[in-house]
C-alpha atoms as an extended CHARMM CRD file, in Angstrom:
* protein
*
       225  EXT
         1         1  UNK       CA            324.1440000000      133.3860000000      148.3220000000  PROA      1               0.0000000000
         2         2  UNK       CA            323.6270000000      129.3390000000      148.5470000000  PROA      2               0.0000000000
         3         3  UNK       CA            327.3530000000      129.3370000000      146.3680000000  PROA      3               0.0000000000
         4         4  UNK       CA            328.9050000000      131.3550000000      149.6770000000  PROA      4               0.0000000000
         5         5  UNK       CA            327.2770000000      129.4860000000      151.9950000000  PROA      5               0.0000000000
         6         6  UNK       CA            328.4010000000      126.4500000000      150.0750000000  PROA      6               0.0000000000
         7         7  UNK       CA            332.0330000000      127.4100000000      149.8630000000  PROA      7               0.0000000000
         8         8  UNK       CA            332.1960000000      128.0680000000      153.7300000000  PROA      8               0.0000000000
         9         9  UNK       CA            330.9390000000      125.0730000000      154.8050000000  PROA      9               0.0000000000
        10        10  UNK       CA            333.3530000000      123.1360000000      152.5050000000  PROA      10              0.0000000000
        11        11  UNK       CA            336.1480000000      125.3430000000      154.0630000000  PROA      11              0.0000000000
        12        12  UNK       CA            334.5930000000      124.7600000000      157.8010000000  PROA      12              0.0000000000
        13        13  UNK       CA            334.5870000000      120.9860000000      157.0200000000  PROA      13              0.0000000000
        14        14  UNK       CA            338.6280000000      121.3410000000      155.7220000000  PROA      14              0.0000000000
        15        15  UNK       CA            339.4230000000      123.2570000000      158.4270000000  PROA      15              0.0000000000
        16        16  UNK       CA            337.9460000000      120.8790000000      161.0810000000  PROA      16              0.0000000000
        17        17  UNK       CA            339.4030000000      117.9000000000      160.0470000000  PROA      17              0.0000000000
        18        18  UNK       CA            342.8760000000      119.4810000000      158.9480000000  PROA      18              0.0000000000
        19        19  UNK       CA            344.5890000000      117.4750000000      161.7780000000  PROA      19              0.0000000000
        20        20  UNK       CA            343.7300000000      114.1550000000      160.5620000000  PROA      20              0.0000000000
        21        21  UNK       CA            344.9150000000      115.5840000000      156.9130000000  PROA      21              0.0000000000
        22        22  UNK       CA            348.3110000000      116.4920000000      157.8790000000  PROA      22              0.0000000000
        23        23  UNK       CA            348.6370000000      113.4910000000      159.7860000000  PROA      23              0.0000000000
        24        24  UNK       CA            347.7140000000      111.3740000000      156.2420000000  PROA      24              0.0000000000
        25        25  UNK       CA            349.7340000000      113.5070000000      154.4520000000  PROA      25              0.0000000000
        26        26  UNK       CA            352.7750000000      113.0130000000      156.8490000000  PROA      26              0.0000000000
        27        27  UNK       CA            351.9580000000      108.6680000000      157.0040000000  PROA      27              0.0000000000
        28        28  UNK       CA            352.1110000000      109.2170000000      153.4630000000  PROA      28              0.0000000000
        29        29  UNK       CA            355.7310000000      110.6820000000      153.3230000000  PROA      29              0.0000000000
        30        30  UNK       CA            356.9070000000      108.2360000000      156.0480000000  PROA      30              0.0000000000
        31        31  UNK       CA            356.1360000000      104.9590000000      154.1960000000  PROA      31              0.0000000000
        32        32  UNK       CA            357.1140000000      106.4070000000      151.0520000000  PROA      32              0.0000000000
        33        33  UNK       CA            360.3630000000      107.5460000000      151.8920000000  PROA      33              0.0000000000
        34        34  UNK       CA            360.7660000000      104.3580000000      154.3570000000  PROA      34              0.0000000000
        35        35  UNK       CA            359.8380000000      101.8940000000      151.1020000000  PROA      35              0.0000000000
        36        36  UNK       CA            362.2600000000      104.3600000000      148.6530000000  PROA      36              0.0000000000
        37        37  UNK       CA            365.0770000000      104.2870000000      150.7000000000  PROA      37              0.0000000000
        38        38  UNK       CA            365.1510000000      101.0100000000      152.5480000000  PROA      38              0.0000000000
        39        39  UNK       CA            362.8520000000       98.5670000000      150.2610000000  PROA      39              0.0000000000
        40        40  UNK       CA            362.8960000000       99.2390000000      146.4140000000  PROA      40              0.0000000000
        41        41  UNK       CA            366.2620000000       97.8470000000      144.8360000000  PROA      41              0.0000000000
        42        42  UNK       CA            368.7830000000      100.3460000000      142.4140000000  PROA      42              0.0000000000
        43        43  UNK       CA            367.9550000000      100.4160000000      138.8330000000  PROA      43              0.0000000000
        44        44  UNK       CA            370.5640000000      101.3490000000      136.4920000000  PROA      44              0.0000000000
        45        45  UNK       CA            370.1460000000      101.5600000000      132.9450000000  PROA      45              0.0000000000
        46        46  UNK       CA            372.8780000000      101.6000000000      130.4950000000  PROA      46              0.0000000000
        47        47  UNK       CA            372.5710000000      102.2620000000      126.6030000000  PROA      47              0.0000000000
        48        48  UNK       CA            373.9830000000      102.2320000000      122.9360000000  PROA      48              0.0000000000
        49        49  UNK       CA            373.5660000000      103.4030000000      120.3620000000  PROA      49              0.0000000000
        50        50  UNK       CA            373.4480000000      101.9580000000      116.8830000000  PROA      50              0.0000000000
        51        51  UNK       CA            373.2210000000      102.8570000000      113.1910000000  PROA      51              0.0000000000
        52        52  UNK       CA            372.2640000000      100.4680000000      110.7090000000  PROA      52              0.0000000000
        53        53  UNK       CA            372.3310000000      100.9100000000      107.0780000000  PROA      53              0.0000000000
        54        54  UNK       CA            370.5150000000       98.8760000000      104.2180000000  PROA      54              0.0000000000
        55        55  UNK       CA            370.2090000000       94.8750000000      103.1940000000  PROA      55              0.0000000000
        56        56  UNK       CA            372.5860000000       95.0500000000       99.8100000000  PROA      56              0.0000000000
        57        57  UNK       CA            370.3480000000       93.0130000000       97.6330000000  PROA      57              0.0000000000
        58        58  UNK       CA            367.5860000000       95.8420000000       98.4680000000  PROA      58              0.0000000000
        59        59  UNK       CA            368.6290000000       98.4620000000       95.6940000000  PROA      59              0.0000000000
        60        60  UNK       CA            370.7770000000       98.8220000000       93.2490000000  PROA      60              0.0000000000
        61        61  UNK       CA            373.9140000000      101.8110000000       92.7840000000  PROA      61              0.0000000000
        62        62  UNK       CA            371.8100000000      103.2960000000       90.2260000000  PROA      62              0.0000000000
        63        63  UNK       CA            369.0960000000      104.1510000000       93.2510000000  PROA      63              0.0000000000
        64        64  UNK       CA            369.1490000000      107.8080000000       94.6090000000  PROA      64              0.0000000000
        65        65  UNK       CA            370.5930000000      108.0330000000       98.0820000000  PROA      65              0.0000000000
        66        66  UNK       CA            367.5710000000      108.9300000000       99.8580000000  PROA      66              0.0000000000
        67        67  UNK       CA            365.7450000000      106.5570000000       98.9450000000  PROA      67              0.0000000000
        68        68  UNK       CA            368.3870000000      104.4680000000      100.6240000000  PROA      68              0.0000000000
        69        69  UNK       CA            367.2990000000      106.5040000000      103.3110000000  PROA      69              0.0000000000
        70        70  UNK       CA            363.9800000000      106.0670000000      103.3280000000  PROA      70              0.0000000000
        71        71  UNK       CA            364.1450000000      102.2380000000      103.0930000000  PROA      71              0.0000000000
        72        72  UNK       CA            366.6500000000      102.4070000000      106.0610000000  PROA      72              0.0000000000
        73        73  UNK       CA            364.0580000000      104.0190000000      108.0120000000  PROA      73              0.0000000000
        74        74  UNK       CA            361.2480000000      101.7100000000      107.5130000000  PROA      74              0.0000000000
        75        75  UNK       CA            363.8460000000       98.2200000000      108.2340000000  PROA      75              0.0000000000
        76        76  UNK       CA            364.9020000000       99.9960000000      111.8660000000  PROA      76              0.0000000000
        77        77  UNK       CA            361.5440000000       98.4540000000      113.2380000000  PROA      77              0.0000000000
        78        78  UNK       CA            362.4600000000       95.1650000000      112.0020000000  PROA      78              0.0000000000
        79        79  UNK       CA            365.9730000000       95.5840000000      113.0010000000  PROA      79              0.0000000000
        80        80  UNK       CA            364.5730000000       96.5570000000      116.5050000000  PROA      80              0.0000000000
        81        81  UNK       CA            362.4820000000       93.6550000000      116.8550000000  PROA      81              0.0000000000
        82        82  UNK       CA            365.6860000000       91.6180000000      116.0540000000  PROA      82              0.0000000000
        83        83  UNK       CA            367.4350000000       92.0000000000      118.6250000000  PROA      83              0.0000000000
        84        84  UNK       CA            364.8200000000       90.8650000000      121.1540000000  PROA      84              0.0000000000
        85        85  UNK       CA            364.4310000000       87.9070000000      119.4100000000  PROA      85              0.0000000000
        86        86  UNK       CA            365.9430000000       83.8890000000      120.9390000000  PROA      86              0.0000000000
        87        87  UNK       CA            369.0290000000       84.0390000000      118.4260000000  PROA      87              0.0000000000
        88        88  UNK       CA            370.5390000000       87.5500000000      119.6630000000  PROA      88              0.0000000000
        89        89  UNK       CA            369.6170000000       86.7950000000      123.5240000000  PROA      89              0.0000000000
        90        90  UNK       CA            370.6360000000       83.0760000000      123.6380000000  PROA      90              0.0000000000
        91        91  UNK       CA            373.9270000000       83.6310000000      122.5520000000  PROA      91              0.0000000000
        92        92  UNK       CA            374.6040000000       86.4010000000      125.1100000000  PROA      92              0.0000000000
        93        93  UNK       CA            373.6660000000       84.8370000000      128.1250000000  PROA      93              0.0000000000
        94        94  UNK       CA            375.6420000000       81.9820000000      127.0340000000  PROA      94              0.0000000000
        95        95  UNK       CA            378.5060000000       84.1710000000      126.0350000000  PROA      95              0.0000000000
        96        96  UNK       CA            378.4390000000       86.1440000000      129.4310000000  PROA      96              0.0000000000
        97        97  UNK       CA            376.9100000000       83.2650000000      131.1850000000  PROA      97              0.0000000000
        98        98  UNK       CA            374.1610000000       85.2630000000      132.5020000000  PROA      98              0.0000000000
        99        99  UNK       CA            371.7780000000       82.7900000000      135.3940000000  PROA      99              0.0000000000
       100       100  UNK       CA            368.7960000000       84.1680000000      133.5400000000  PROA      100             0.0000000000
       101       101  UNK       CA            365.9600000000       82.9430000000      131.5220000000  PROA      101             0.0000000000
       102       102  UNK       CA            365.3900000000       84.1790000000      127.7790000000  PROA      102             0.0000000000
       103       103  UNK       CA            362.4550000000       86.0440000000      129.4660000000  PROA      103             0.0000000000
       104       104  UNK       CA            364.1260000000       87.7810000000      132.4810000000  PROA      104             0.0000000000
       105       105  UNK       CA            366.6150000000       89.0350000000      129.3770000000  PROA      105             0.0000000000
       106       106  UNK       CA            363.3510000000       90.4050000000      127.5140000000  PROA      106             0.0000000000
       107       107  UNK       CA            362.6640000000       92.2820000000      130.6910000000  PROA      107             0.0000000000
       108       108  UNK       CA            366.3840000000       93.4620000000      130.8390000000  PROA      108             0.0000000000
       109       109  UNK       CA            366.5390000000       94.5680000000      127.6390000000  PROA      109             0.0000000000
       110       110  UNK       CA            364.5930000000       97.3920000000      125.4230000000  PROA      110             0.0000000000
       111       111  UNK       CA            364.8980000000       99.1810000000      122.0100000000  PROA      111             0.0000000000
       112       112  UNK       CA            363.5510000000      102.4600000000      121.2300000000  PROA      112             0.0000000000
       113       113  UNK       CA            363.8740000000      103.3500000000      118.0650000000  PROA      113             0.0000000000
       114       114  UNK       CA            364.3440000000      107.1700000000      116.8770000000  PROA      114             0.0000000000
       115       115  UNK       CA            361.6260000000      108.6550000000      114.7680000000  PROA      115             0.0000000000
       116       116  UNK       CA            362.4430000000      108.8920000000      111.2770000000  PROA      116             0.0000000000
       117       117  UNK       CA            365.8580000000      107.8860000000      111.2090000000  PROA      117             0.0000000000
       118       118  UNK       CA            368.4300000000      104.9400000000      111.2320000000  PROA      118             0.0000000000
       119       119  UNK       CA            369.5260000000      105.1770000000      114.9110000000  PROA      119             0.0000000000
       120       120  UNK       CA            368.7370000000      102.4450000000      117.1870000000  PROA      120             0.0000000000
       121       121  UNK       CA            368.9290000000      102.4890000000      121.1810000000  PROA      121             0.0000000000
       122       122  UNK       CA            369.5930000000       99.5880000000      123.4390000000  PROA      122             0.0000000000
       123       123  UNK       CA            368.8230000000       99.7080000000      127.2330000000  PROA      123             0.0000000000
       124       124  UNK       CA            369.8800000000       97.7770000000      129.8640000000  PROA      124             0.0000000000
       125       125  UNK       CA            368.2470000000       98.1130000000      133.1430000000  PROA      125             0.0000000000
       126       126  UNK       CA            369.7420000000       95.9490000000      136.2030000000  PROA      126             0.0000000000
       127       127  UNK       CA            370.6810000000       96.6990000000      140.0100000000  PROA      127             0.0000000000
       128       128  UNK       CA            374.4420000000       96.2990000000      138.9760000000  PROA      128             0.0000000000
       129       129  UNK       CA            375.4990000000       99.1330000000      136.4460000000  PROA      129             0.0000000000
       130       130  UNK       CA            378.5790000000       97.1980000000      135.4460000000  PROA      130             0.0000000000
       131       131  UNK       CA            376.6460000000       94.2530000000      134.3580000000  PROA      131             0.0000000000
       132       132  UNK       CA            373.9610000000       96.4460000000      132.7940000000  PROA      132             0.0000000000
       133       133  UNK       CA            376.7630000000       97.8210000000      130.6150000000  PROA      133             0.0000000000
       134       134  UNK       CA            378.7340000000       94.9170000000      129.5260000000  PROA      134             0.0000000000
       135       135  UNK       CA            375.2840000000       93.2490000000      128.5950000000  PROA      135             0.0000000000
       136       136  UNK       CA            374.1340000000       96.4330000000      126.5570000000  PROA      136             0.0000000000
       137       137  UNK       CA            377.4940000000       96.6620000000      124.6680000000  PROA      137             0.0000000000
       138       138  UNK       CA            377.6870000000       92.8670000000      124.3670000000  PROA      138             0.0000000000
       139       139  UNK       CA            374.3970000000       92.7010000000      122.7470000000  PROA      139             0.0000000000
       140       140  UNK       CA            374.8910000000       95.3780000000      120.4800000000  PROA      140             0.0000000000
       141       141  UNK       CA            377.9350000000       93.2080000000      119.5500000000  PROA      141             0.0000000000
       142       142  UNK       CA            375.8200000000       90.3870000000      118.5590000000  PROA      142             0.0000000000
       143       143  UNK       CA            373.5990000000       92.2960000000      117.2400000000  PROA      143             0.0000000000
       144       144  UNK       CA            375.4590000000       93.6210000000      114.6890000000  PROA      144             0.0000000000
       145       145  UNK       CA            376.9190000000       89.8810000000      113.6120000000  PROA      145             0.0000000000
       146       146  UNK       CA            373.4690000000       88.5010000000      113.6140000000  PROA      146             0.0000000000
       147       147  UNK       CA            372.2400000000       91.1630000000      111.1780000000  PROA      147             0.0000000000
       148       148  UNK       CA            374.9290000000       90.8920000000      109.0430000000  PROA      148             0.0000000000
       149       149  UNK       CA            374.0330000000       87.1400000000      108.7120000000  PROA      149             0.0000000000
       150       150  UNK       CA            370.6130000000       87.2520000000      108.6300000000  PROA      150             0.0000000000
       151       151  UNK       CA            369.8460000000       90.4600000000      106.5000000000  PROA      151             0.0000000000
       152       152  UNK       CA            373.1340000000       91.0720000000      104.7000000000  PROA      152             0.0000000000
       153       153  UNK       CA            373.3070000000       94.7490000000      106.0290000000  PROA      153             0.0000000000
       154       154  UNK       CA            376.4510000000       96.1300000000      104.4240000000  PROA      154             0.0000000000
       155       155  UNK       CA            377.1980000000       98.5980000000      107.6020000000  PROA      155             0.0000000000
       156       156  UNK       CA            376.3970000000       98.5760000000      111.0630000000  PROA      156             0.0000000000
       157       157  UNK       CA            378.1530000000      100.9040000000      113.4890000000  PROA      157             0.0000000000
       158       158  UNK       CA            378.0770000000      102.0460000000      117.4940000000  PROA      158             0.0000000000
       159       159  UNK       CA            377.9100000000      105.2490000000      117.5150000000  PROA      159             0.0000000000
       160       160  UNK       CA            378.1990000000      105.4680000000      121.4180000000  PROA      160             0.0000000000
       161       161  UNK       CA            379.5850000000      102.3960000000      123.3460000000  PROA      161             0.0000000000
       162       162  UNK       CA            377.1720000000      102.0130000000      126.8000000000  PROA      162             0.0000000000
       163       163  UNK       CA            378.8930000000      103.8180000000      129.4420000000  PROA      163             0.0000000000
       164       164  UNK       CA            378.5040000000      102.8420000000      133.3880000000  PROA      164             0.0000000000
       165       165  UNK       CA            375.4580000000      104.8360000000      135.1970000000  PROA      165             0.0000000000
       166       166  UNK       CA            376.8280000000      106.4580000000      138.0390000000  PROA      166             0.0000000000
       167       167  UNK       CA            373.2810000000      106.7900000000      139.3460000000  PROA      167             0.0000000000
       168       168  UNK       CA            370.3280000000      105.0580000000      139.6810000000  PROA      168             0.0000000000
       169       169  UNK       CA            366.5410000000      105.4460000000      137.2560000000  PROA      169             0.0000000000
       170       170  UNK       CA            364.6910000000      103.6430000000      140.1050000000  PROA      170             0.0000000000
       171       171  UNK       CA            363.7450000000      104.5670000000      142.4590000000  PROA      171             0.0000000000
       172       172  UNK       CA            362.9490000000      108.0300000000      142.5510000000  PROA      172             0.0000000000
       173       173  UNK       CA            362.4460000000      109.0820000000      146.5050000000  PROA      173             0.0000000000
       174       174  UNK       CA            361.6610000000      112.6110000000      145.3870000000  PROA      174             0.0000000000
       175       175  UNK       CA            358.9370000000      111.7160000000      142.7130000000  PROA      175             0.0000000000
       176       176  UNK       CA            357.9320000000      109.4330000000      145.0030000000  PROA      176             0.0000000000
       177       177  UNK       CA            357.1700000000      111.4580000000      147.6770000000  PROA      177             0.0000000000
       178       178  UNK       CA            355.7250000000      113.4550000000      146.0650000000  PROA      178             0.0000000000
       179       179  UNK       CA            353.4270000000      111.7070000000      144.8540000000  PROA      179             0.0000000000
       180       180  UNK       CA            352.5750000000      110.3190000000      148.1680000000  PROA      180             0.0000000000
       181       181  UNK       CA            352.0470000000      113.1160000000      149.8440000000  PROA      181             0.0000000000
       182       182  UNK       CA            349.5230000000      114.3960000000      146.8940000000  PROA      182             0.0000000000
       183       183  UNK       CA            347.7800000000      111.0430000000      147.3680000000  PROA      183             0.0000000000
       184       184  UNK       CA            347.7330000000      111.1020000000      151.2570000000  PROA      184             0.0000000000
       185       185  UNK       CA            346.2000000000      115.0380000000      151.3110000000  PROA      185             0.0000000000
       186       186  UNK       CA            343.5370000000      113.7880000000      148.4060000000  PROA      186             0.0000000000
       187       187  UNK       CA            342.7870000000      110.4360000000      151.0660000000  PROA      187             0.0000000000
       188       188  UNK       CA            342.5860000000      113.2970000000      154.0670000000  PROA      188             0.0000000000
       189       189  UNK       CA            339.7820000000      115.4090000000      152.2660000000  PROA      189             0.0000000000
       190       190  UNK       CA            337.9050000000      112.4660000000      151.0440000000  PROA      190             0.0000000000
       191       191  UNK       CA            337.5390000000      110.9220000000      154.2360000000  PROA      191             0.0000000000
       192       192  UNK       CA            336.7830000000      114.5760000000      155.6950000000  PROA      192             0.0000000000
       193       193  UNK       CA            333.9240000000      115.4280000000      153.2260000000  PROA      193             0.0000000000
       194       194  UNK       CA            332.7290000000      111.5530000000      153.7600000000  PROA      194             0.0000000000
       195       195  UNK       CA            332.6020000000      112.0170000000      157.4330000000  PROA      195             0.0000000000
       196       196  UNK       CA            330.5890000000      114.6070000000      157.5730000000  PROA      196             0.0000000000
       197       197  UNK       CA            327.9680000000      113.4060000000      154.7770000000  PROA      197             0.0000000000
       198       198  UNK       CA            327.7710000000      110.1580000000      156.9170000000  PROA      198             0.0000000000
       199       199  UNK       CA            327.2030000000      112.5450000000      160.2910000000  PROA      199             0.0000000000
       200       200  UNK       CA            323.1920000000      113.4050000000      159.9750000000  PROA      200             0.0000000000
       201       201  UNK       CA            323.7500000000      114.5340000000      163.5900000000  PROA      201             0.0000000000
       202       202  UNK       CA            322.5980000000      118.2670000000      164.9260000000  PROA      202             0.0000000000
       203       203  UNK       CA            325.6510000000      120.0550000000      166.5440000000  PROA      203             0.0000000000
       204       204  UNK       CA            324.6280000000      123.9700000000      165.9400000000  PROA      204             0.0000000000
       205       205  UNK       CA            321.6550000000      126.3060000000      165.6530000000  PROA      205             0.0000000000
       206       206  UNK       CA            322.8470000000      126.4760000000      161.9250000000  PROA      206             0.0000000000
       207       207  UNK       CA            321.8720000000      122.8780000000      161.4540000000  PROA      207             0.0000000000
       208       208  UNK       CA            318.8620000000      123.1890000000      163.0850000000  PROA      208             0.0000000000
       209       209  UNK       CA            317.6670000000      126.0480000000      160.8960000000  PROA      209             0.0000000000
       210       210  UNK       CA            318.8160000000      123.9590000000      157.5480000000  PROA      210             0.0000000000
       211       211  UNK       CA            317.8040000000      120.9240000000      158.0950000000  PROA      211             0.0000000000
       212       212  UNK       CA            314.2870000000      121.3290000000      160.2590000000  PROA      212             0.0000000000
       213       213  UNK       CA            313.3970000000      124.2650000000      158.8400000000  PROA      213             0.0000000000
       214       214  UNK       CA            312.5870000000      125.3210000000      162.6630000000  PROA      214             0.0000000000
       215       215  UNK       CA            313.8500000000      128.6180000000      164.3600000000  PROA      215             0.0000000000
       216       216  UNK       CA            316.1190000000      128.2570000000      167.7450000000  PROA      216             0.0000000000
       217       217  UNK       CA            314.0840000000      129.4770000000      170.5630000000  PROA      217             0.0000000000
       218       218  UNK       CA            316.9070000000      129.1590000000      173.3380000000  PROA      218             0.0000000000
       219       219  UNK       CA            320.3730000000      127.4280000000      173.9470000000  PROA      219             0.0000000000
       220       220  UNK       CA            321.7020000000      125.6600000000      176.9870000000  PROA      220             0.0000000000
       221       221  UNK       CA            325.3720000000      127.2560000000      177.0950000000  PROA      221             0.0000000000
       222       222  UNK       CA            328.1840000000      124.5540000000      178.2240000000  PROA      222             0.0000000000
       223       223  UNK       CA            328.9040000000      124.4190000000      181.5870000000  PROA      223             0.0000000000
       224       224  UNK       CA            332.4950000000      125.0320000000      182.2840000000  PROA      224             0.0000000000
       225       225  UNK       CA            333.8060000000      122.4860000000      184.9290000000  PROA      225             0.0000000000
């Protein structure tokens, strides 16, 4: 009986202050979809996609193939990490002239590598999508001349040249939104249930009954004016 009692006060409380919820909830969108559309910059990321195969003083012809394989795999991190390093980066933003610092390129620019294979991603992420593009290809470019030099890998390939985005990652005004208006109903019912745990006030017979323990003897009805 206390669990019923329980659940309909939490649903009297909801319903009482579902004005001010909607009206959180609706802020919410607002802003969001104000700071989406009109504030947050395009983000367009652009990628390649590389294959590297192995150092040649690693193994000899007499090795198995998959072993070659295997050895691939495990040099992709270190391949990966290469191209983030001053020697790739430096000569592209010289090459293209780029006005940014080696760091700002470190925030341009990410690998991912795919599990258990050879394959190697570059991304790009800037508010122009030509740019983005020319640097991902460009770097891929260098890329593949610096580990030549550096590692003596015998083959390096693109196996997709970056193309342009034609739309943006960021932002997102639908995710966003979203998630605004999840966080603005969540606000609402917090400051609901906090309202009326802060209010020790008496408004109804019920209260008096729960909280003095005391029966109602008599009510003064409202006087309509």
């Amino acid at each position: 009986m206390e669990e019923e009692i329980s659940l309909r006060e939490l649903f009297l409380i909801f319903r009482k202050h579902l004005l001010m919820i909607i009206l959180l909830v609706i802020a919410s969108v607002v802003i969001s979809a104000f700071i989406s559309f009109y504030i947050l910059d395009e983000e367009f990321t652009a990628y390649t996609t590389l294959m590297v195969g192995k150092p040649k003083d690693y193994s000899s012809e007499s090795e198995l193939s998959y072993n070659d394989v295997l050895l691939n795999q495990k040099l992709v991190s270190t391949y990966g990490e290469l191209i983030k390093t001053r020697k790739v980066s430096d000569i592209v933003i010289s090459d293209m002239e780029l006005p940014i610092s080696f760091e700002e390129f470190k925030g341009k620019v990410n690998v991912s590598l795919v599990k258990n294979t050879e394959i190697i991603q570059i991304q790009v992420t800037d508010n122009n999508p030509q740019l983005a593009t020319d640097i991902a290809n460009h770097t891929a470019n260098v890329f593949m001349e610096t580990v030549q030099e550096i590692m003596k890998v015998e083959n390096v390939q693109v196996i997709d040249e970056a193309q342009m985005p034609k739309s943006p990652v960021k932002p997102r005004p639908l995710v966003n939104i979203s998630i605004a208006a999840v966080l603005g109903f969540m606000l609402g019912v917090i400051i609901a249930f906090l309202r009326e745990y802060l209010d020790n006030t008496i408004k109804t017979p019920e209260d008096v009954d729960k909280y003095l323990g005391l029966p109602v003897l008599g009510m003064i009805p409202k006087e309509d004016n």
